[in-house]
C-alpha positions as CSV (number, residue, x, y, z in Angstrom):
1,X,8.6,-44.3,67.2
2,X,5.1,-45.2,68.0
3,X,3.6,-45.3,64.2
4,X,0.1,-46.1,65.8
5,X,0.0,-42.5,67.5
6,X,1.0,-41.1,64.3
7,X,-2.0,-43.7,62.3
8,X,-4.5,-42.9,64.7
9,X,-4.4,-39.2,64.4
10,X,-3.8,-39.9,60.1
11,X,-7.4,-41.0,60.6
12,X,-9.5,-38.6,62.3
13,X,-7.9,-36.4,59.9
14,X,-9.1,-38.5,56.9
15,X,-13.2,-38.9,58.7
16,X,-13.0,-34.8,59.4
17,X,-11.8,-34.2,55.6
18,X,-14.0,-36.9,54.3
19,X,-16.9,-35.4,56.4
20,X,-16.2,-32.0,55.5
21,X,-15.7,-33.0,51.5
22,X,-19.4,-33.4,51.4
23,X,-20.2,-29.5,52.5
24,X,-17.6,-28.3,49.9
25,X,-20.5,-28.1,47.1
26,X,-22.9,-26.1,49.1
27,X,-22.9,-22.8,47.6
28,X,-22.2,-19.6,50.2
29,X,-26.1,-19.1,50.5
30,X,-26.7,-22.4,51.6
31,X,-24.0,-22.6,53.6
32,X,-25.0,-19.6,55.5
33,X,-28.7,-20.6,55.8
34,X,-27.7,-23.6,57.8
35,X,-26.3,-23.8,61.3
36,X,-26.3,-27.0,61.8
37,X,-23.8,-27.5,58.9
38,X,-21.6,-24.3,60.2
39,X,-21.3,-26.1,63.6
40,X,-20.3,-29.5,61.8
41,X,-18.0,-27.5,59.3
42,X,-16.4,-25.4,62.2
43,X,-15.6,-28.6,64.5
44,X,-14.8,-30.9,62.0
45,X,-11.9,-28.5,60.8
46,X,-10.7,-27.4,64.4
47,X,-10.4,-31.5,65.1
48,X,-8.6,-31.8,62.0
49,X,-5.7,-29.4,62.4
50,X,-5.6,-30.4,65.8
51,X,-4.6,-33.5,64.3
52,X,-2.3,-32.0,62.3
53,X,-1.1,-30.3,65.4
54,X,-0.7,-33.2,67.2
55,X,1.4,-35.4,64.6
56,X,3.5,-32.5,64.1
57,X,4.6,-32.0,68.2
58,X,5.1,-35.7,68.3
59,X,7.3,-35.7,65.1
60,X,9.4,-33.2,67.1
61,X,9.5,-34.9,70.1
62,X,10.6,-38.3,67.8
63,X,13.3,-36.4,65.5
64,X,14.7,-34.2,67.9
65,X,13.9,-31.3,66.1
66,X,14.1,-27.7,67.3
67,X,11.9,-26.6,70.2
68,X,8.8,-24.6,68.3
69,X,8.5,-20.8,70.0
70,X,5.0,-20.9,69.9
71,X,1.9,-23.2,68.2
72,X,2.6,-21.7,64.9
73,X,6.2,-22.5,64.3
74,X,5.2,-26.0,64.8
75,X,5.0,-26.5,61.2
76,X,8.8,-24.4,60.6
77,X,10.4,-27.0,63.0
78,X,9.2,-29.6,60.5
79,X,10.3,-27.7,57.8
80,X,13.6,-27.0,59.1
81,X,13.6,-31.2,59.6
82,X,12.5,-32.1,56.4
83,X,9.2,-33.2,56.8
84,X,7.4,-30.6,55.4
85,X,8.4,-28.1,52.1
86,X,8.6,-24.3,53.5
87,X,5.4,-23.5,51.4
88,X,3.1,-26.4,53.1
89,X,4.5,-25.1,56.2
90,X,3.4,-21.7,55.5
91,X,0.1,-22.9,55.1
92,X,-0.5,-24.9,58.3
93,X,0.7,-21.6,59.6
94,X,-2.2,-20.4,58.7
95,X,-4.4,-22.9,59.3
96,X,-3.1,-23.2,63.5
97,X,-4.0,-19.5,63.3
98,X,-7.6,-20.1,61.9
99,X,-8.0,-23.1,64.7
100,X,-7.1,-20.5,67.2
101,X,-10.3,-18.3,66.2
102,X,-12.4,-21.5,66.1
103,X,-11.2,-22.4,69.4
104,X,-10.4,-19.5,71.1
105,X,-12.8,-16.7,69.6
106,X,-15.5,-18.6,68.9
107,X,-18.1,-15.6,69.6
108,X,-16.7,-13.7,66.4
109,X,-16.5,-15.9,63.7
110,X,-16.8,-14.9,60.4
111,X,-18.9,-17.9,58.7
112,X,-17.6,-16.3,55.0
113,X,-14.3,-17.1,56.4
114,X,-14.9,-20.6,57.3
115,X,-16.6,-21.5,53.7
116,X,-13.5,-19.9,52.0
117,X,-11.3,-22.3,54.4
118,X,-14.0,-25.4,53.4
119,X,-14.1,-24.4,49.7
120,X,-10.5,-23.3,49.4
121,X,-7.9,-24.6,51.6
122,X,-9.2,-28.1,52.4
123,X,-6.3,-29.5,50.4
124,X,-4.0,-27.9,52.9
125,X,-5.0,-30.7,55.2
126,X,-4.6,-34.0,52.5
127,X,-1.4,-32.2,51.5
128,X,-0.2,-32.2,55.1
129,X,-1.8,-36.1,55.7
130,X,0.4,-37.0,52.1
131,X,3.8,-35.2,53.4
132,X,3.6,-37.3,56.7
133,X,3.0,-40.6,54.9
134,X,5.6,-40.0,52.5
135,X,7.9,-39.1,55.1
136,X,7.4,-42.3,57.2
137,X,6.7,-44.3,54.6
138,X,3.3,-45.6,56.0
């Protein structure tokens, strides 16, 4: 295994969490008054679990593990491997499902929905970052 593809995408996850750490104590109202911040906000997290994305395919690729059906199982594969607890996986479940509407149905977001995802499930991402580390032992 390659650890610098794994190190590389470890940090672009850390600058997109660390950059999106400093919009966590914007209240809703602000928040919504800004675009500027909801554009930053809404790319920094897409790039993020797009990292996660990524380390997770080339952990499968490296372990062997099962072929994923589709994006979202990603995280089960890693799960079933180890890597991941079921519940963490659960949650980057989500998260691949939230980077979809960033990505894919970006006319119709929901900017409540992306400060409940910046205020409330930032730690989903560190969690996932902490898992990987552990599990390789970076």
């Amino acid at each position: 295994m390659d650890a610098r593809v794994i190190q590389a995408r470890l940090k672009r996850l850390d600058e997109c969490y660390r950059s999106l750490e400093r919009f966590r104590s914007l209240s809703l109202a602000e928040y919504l008054e800004d675009e500027d911040i909801q554009a930053i906000v809404e790319r920094k997290l897409q790039v993020a679990i797009q990292a996660c994305m990524d380390i997770a395919n080339y952990l499968i690729a490296h372990e062997q593990l099962r072929i994923p059906d589709d994006e979202r199982d990603i995280f089960a594969a890693l799960a079933e491997g180890g890597i991941l607890s079921k519940e963490l996986a659960r949650r980057m479940q989500g998260m691949v499902n939230f980077r979809n509407i960033l990505v894919h149905e970006y006319l119709e977001i929901d900017s409540r929905i992306v400060y409940k995802h910046l205020t409330e499930r930032l730690e989903d991402l560190s969690d996932f970052a902490r898992a990987i580390v552990s599990y390789l032992r970076l």
